[in-house]
DSSP file (Angstrom, degrees, kcal/mol; ACC not computed):
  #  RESIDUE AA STRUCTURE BP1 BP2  ACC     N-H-->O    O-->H-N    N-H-->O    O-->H-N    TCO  KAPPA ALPHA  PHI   PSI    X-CA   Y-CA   Z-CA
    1    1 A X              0   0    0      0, 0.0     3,-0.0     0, 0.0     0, 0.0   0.000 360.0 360.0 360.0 138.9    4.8   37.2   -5.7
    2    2 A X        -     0   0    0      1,-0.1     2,-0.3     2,-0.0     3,-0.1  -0.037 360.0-121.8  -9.0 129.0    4.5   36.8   -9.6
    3    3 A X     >  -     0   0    0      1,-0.2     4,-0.9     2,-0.0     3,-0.3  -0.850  17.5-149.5 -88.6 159.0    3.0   40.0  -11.2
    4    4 A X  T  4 S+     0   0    0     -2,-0.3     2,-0.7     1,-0.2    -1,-0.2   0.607  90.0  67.0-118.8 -35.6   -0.1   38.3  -12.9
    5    5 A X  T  4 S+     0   0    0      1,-0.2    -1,-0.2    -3,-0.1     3,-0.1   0.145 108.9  30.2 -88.9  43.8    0.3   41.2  -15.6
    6    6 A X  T  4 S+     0   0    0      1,-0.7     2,-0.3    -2,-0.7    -1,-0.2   0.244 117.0  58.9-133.1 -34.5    3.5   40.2  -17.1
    7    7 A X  S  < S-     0   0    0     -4,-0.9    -1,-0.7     1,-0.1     0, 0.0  -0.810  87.8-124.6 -95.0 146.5    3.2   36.2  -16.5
    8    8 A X        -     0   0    0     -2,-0.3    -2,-0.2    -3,-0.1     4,-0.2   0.187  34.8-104.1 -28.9 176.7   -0.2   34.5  -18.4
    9    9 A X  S  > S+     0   0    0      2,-0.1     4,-2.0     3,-0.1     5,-0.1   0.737 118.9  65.8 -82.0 -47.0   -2.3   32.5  -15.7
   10   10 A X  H  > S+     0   0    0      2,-0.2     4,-1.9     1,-0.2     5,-0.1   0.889 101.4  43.2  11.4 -89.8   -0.8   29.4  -17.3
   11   11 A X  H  > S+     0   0    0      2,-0.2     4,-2.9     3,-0.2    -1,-0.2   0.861 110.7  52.9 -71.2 -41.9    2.3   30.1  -16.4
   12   12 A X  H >>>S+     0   0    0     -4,-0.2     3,-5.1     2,-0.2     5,-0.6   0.873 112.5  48.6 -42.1 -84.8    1.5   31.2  -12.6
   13   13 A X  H 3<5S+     0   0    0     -4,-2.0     4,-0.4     1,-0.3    -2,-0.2   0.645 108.0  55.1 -28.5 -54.9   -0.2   28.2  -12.1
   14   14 A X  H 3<5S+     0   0    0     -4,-1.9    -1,-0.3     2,-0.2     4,-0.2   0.575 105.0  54.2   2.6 -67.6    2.5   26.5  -13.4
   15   15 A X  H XX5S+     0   0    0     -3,-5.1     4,-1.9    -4,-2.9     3,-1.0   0.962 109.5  45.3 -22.5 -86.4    4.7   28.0  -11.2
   16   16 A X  H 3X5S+     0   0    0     -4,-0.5     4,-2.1     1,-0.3    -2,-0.2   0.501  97.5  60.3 -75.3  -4.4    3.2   27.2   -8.6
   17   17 A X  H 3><S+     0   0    0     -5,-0.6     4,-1.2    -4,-0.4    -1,-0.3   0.706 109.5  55.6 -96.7   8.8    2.2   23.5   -8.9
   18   18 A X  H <> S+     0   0    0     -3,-1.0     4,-2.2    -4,-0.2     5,-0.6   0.766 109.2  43.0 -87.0 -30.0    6.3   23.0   -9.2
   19   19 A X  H  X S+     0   0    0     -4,-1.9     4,-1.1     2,-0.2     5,-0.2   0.950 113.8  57.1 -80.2 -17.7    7.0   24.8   -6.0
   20   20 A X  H >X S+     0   0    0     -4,-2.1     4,-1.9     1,-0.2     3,-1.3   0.954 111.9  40.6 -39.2 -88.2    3.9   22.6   -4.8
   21   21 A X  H 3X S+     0   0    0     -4,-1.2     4,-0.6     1,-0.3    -2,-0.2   0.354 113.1  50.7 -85.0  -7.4    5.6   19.6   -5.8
   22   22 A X  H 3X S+     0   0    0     -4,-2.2     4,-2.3     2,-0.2    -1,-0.3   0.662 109.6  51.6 -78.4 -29.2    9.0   20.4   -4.5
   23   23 A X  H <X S+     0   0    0     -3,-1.3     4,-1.1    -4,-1.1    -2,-0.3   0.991 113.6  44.4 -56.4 -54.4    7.7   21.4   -1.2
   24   24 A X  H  X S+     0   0    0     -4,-1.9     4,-1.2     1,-0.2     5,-0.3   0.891 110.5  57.6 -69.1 -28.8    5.9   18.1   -1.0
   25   25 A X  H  X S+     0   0    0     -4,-0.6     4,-2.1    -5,-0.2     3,-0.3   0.935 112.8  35.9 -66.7 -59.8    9.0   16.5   -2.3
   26   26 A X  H >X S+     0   0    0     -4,-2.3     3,-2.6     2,-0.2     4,-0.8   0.942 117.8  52.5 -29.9 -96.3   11.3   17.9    0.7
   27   27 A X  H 3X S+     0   0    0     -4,-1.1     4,-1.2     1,-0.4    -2,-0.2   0.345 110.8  45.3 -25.8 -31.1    8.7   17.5    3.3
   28   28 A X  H 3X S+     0   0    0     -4,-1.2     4,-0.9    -3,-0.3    -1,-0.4   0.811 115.6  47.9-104.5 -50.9    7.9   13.9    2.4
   29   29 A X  H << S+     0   0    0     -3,-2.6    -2,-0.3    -4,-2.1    -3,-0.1   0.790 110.4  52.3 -74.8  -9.2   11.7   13.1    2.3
   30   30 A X  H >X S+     0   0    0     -4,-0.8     3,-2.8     1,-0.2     4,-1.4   0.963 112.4  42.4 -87.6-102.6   12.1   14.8    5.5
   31   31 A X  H 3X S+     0   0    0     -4,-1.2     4,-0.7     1,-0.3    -2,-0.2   0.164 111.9  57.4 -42.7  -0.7    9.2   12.7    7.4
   32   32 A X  H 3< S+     0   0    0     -4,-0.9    -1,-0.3    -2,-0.6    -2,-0.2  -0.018 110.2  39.3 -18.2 -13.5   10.4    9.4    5.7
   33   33 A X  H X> S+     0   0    0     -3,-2.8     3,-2.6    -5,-0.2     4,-0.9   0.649 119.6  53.1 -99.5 -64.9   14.2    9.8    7.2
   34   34 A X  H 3X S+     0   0    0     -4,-1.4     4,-3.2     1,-0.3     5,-0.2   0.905 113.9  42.9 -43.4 -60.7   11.9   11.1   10.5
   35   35 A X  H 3X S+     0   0    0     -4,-0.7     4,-0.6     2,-0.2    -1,-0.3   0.691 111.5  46.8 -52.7 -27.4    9.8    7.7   10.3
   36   36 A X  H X> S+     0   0    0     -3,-2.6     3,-2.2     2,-0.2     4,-1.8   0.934 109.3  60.1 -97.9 -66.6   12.4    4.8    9.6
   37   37 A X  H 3< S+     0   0    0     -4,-0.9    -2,-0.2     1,-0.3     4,-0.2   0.653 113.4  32.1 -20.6 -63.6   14.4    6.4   12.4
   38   38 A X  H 3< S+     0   0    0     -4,-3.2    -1,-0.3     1,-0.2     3,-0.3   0.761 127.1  54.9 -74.6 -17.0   11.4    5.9   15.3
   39   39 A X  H X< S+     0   0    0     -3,-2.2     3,-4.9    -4,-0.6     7,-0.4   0.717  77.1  85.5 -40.2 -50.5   10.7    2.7   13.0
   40   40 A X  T 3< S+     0   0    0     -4,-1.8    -1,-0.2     1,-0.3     3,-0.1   0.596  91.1  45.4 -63.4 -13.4   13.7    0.8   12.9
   41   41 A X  T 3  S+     0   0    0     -3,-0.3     2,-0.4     1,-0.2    -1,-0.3   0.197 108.4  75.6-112.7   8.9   13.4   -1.3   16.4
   42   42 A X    X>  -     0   0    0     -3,-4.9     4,-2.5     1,-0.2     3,-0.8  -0.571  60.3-173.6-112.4  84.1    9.5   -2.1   15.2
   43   43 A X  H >> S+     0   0    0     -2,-0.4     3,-1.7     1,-0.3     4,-0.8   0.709  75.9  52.2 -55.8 -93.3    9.1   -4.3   12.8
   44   44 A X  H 3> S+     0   0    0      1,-0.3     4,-1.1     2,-0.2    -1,-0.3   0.470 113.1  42.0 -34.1 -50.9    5.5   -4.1   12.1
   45   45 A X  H X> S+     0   0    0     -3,-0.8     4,-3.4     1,-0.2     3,-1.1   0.967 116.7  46.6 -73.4 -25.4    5.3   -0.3   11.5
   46   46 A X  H << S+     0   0    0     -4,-2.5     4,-0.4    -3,-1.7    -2,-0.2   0.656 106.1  60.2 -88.2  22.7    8.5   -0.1    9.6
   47   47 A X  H 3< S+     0   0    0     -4,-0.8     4,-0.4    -5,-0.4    -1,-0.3   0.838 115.2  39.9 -94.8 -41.6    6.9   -3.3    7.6
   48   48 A X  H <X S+     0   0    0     -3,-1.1     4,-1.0    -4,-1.1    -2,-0.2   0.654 113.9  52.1 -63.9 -35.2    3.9   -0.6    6.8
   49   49 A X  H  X S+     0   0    0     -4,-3.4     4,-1.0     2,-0.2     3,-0.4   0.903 104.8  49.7 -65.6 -40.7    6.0    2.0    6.3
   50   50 A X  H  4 S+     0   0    0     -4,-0.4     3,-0.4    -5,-0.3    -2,-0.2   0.885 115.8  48.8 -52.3 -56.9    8.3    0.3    3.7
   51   51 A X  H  4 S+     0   0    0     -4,-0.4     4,-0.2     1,-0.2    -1,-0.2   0.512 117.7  36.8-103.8  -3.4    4.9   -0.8    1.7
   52   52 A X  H  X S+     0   0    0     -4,-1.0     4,-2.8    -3,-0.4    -1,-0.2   0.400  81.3  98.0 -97.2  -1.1    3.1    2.6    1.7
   53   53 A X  H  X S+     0   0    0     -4,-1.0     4,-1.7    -3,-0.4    -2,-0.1   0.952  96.4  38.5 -59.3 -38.0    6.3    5.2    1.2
   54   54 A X  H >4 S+     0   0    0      1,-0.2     3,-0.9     2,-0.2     4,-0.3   0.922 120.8  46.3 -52.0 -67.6    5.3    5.3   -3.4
   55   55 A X  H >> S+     0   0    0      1,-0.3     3,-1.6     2,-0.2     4,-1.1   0.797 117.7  38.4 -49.3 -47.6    1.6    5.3   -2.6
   56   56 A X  H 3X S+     0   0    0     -4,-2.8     4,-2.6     1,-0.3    -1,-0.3   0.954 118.2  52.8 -49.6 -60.1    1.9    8.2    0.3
   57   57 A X  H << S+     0   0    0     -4,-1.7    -1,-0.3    -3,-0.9    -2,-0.2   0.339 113.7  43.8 -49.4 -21.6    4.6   10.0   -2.0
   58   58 A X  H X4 S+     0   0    0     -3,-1.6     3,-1.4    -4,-0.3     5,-0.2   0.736 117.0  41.5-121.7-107.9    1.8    9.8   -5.0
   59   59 A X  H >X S+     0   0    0     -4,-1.1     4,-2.8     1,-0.3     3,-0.7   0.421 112.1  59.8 -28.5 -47.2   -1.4   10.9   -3.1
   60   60 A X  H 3X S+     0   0    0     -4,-2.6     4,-2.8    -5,-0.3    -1,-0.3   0.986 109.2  46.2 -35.9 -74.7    0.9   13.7   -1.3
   61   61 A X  H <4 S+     0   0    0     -3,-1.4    -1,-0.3     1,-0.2    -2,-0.2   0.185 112.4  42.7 -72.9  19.1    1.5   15.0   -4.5
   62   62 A X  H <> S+     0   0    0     -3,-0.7     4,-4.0    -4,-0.2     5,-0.5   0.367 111.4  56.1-111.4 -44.0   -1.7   15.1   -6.1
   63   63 A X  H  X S+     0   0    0     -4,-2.8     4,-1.4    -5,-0.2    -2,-0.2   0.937 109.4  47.9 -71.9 -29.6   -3.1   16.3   -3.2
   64   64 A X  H  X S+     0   0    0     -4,-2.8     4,-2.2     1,-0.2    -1,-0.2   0.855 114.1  47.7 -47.2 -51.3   -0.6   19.2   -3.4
   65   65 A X  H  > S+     0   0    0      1,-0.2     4,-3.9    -5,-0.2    -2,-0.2   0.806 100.7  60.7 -90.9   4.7   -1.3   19.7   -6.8
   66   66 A X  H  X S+     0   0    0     -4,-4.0     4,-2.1     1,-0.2    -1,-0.2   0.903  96.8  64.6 -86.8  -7.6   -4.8   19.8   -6.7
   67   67 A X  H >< S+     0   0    0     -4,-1.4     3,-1.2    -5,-0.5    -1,-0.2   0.918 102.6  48.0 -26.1 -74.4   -4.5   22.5   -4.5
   68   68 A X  H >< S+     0   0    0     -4,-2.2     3,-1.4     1,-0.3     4,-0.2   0.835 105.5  51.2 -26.4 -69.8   -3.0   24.6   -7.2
   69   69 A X  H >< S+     0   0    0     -4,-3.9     3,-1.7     1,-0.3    -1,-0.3   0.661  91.3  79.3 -77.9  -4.5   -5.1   24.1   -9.7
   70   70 A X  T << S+     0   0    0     -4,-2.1    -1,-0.3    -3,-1.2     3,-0.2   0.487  88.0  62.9 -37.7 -15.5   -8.0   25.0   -7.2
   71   71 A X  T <  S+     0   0    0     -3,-1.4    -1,-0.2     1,-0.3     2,-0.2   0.683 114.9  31.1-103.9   7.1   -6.9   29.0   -7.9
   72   72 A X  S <  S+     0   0    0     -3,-1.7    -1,-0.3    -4,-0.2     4,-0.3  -0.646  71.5 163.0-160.8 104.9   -7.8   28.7  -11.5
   73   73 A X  S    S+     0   0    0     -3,-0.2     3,-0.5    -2,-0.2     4,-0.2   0.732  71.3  50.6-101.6 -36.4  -10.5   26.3  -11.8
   74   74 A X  S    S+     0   0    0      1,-0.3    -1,-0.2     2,-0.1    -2,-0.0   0.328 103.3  63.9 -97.7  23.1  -11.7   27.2  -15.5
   75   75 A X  S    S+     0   0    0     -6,-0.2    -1,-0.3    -3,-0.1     3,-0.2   0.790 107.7  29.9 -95.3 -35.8   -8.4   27.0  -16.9
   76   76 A X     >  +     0   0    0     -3,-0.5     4,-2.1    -4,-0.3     5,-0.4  -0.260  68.6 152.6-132.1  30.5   -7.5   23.6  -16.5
   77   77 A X  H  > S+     0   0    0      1,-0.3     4,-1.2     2,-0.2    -1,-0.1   0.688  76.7  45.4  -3.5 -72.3  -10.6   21.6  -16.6
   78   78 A X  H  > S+     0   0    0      1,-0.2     4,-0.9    -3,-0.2    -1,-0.3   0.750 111.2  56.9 -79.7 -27.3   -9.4   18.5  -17.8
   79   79 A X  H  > S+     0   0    0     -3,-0.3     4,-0.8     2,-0.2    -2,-0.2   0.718 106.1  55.6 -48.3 -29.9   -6.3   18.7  -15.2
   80   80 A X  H >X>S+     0   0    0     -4,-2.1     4,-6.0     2,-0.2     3,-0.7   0.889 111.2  33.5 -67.4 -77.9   -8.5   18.9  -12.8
   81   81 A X  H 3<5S+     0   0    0     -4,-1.2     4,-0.5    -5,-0.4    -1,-0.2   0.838 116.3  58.3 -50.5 -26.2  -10.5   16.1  -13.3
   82   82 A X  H 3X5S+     0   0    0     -4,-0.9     4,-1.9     3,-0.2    -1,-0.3   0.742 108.7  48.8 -77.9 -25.8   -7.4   14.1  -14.6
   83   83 A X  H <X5S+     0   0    0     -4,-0.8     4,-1.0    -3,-0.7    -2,-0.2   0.683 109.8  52.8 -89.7 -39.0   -5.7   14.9  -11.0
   84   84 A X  H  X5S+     0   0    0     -4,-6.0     4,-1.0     2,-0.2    -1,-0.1   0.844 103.2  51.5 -95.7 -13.1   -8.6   13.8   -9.3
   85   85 A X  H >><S+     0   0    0     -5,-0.6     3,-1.5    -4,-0.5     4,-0.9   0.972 115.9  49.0 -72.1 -64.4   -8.9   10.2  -11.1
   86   86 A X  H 3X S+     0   0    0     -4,-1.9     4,-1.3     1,-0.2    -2,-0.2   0.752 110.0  44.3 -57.1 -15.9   -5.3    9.9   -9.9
   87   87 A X  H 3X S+     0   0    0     -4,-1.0     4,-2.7     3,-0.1    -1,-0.2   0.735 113.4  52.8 -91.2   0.8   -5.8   11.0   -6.3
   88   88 A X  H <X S+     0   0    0     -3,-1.5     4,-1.2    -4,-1.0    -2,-0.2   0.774 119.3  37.7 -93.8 -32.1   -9.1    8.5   -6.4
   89   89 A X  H  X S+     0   0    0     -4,-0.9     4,-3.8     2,-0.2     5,-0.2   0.886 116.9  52.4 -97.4 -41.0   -6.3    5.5   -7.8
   90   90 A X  H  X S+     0   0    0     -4,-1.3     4,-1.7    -5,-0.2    -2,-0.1   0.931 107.4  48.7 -29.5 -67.3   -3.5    6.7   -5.5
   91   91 A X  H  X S+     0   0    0     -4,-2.7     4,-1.5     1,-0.2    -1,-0.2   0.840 113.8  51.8 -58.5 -28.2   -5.8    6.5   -2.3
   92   92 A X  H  X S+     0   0    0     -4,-1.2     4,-2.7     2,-0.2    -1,-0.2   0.834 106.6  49.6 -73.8 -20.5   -6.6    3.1   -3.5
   93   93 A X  H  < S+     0   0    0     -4,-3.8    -2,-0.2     1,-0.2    -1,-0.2   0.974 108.2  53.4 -62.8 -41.1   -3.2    1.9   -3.9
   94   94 A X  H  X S+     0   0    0     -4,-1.7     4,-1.1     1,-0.2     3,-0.3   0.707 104.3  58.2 -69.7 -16.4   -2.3    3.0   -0.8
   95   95 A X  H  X S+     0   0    0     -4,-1.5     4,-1.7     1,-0.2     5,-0.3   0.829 109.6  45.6 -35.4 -74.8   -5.2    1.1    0.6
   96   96 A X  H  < S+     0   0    0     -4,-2.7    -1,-0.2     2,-0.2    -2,-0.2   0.320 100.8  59.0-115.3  54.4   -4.0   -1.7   -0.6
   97   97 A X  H  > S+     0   0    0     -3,-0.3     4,-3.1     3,-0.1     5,-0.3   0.757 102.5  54.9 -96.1 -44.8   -0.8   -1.6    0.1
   98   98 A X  H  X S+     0   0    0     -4,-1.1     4,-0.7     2,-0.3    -2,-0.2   0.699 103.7  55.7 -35.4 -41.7   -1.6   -1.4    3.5
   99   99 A X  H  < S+     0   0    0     -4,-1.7    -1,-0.2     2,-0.2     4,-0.1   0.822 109.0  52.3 -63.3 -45.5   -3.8   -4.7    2.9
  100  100 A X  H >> S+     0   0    0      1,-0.3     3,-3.0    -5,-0.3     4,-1.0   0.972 105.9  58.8 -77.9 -53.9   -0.2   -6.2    1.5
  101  101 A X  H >X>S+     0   0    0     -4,-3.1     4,-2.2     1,-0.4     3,-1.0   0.909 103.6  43.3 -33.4 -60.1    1.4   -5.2    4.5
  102  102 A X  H 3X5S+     0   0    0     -4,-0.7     4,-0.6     1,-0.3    -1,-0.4   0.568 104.2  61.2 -78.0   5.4   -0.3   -6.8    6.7
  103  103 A X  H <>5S+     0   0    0     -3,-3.0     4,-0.7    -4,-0.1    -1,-0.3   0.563 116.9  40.4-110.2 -33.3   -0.3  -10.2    4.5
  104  104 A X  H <X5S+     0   0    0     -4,-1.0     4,-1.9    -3,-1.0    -2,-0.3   0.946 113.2  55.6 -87.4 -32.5    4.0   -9.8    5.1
  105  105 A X  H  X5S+     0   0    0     -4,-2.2     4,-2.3     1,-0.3     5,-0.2   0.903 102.6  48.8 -66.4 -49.2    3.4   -8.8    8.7
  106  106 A X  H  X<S+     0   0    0     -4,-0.6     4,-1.6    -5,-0.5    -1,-0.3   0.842 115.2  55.7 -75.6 -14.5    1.2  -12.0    9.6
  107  107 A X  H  < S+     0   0    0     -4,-0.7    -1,-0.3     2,-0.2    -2,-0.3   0.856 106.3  45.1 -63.1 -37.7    4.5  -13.7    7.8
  108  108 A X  H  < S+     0   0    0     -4,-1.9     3,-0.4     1,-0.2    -2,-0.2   0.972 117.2  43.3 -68.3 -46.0    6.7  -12.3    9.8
  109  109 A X  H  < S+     0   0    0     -4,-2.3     2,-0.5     1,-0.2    -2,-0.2   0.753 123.2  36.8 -85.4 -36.0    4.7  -13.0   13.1
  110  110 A X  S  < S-     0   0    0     -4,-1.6    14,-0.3    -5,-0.2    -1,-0.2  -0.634  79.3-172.0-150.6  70.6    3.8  -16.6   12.2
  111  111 A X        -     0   0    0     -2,-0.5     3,-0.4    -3,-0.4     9,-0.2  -0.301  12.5-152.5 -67.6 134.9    7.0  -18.1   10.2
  112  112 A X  S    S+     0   0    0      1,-0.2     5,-0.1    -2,-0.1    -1,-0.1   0.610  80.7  90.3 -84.6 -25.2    6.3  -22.1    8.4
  113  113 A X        +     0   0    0      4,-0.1     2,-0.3     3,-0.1    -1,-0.2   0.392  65.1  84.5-105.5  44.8    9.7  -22.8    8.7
  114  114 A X  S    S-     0   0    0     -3,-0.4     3,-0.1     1,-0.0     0, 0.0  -0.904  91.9 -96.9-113.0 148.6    9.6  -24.4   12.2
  115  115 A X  S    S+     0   0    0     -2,-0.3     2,-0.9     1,-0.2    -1,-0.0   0.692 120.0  45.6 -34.7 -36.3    8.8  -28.1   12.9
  116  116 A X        +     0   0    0      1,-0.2     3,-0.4     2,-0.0     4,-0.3  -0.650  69.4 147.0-117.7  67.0    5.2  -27.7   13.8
  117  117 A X    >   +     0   0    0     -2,-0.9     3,-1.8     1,-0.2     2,-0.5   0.990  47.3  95.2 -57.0 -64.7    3.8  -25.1   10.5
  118  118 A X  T 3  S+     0   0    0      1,-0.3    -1,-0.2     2,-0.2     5,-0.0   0.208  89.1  43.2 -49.1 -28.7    0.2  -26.6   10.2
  119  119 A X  T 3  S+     0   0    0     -2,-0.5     4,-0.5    -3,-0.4    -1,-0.3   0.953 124.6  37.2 -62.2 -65.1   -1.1  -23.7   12.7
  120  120 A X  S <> S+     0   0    0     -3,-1.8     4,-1.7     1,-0.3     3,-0.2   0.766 110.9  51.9 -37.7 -54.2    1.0  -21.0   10.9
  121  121 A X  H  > S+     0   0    0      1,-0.2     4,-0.9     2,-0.2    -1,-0.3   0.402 114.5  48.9 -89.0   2.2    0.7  -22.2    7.5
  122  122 A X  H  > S+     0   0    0     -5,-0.3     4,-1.1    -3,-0.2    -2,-0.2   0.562 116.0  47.7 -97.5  -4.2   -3.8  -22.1    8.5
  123  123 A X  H >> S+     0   0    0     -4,-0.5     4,-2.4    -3,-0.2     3,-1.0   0.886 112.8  43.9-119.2 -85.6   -3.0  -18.7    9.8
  124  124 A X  H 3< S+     0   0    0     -4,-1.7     4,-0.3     1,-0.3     5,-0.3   0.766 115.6  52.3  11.6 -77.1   -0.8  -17.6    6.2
  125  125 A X  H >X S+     0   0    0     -4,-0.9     3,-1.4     1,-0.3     4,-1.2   0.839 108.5  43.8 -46.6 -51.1   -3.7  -19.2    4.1
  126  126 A X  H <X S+     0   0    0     -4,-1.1     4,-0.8    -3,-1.0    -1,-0.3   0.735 119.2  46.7 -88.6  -3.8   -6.9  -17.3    5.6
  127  127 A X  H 3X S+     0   0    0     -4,-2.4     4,-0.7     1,-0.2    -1,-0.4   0.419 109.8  55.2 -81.0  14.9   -4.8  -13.6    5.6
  128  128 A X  H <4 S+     0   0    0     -3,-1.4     4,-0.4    -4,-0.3    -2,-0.2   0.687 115.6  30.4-124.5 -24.7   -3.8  -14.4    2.4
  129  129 A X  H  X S+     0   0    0     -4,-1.2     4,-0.9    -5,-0.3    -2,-0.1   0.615 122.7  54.5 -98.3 -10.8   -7.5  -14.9    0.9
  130  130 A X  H  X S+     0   0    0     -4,-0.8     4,-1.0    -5,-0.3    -3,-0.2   0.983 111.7  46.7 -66.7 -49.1   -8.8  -12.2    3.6
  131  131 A X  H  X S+     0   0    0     -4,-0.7     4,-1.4     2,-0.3    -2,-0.1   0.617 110.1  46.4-108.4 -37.0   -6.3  -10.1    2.1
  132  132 A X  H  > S+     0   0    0     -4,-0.4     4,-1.7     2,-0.2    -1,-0.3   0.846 118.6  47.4 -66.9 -35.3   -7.0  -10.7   -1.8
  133  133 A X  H >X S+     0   0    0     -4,-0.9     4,-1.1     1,-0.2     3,-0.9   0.985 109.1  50.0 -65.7 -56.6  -10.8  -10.2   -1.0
  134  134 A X  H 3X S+     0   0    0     -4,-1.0     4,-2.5     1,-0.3    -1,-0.2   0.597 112.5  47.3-122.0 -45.9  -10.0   -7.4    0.8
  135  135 A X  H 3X S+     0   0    0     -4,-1.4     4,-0.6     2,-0.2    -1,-0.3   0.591 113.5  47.5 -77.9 -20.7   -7.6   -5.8   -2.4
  136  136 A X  H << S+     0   0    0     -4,-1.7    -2,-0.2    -3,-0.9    -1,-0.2   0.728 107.8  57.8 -90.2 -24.7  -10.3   -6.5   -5.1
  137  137 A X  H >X S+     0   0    0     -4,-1.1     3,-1.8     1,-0.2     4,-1.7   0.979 122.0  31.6 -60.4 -74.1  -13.3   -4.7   -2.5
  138  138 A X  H 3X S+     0   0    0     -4,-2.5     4,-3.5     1,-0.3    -2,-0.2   0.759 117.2  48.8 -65.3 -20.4  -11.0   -1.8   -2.8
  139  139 A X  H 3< S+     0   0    0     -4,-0.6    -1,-0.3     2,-0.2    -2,-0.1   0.152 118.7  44.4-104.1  12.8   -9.5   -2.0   -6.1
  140  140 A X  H <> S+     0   0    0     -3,-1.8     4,-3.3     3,-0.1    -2,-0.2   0.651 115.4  51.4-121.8 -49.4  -13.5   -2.6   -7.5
  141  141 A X  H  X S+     0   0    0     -4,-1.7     4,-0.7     2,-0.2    -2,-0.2   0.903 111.1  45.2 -58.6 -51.5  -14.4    0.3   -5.2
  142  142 A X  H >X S+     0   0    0     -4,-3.5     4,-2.0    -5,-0.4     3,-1.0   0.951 111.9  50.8 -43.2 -60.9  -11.5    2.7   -6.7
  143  143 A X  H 3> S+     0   0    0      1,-0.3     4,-1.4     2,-0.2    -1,-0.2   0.792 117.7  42.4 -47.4 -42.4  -12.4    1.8  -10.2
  144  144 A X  H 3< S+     0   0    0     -4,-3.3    -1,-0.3     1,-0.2    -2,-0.2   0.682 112.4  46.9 -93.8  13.2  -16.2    2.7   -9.2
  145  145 A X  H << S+     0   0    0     -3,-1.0    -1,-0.2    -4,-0.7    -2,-0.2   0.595 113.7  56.7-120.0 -37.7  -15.7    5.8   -7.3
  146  146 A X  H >< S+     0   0    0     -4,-2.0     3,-1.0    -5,-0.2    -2,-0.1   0.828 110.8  42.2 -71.2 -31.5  -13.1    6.9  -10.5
  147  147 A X  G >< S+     0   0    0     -4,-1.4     3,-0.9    -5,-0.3    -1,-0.2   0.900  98.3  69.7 -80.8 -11.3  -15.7    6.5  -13.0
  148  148 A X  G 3  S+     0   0    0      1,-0.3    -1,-0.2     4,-0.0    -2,-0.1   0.291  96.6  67.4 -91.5  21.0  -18.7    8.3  -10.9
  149  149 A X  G <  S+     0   0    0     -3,-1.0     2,-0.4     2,-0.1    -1,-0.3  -0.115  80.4  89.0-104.2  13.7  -16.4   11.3  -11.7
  150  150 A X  S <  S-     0   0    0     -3,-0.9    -3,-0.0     2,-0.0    -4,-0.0  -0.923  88.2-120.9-112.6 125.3  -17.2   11.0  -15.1
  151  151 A X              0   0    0     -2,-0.4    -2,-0.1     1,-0.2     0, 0.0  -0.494 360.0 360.0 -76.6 171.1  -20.5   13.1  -16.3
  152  152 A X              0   0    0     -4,-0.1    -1,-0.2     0, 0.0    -4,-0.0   0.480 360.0 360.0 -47.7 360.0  -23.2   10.4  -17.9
């Protein structure tokens, strides 16, 4: 451990939200080798996996660092509160990313370029406006859930 009487609090904190964020950094790359390995003969999850690895990778590492700054709360105020507007836009990326997945997935499952589309391409159309609705609910939801973090 750090002696606190030789380093500021600053710099502890500091410290620690890089060995936060190298930990997550390992750990993440580590379960991401681990995941396309049991993946790779399933197309669908590693079609989800592929379209959430940033978002996961971003949230991870917010959630890591808000950790941190949780052991010196009145130092870093505005970090705080800046950290938590980015884990609020993260979880909504990842959200809809998820969404987008599943808009390549039902492509994958129900390919247009065989003689008889018209089923396929009806199939395409209503994920593809389910899927928009679906990204503007969350991406309206993010937006209102980051600002009710805001005082009046």
């Amino acid at each position: 451990m750090l002696d606190p009487t030789i380093f500021p609090t600053s710099v502890l904190v500091g410290f620690w939200a890089i060995v936060a964020l190298l930990a997550v950094a390992i750990a993440f790359r580590v379960g991401v080798k681990v995941a396309r390995r049991l993946t790779r003969q399933h197309l669908i999850a590693s079609t989800v996996l592929e379209y959430i690895e940033e978002p996961a990778r971003l949230l991870l590492s917010l959630i890591a660092l808000q950790a941190v700054w949780e052991w010196e709360p009145d130092l870093i105020m505005g970090i705080r509160h800046l950290t938590v507007v980015l884990l609020i836009g993260a979880a909504s990326w990842l959200i809809i990313s998820g969404i987008a997945s599943s808009k390549k997935i039902v492509a994958i499952l129900h390919p247009v370029d065989v003689a008889d589309n018209l089923h396929a391409r009806g199939i395409q159309t209503q994920v593809r406006v389910l899927s928009r609705t679906l990204m503007l609910f969350v991406g309206i939801f993010g937006l209102a859930c980051a600002l009710m973090t805001f005082p009046s």
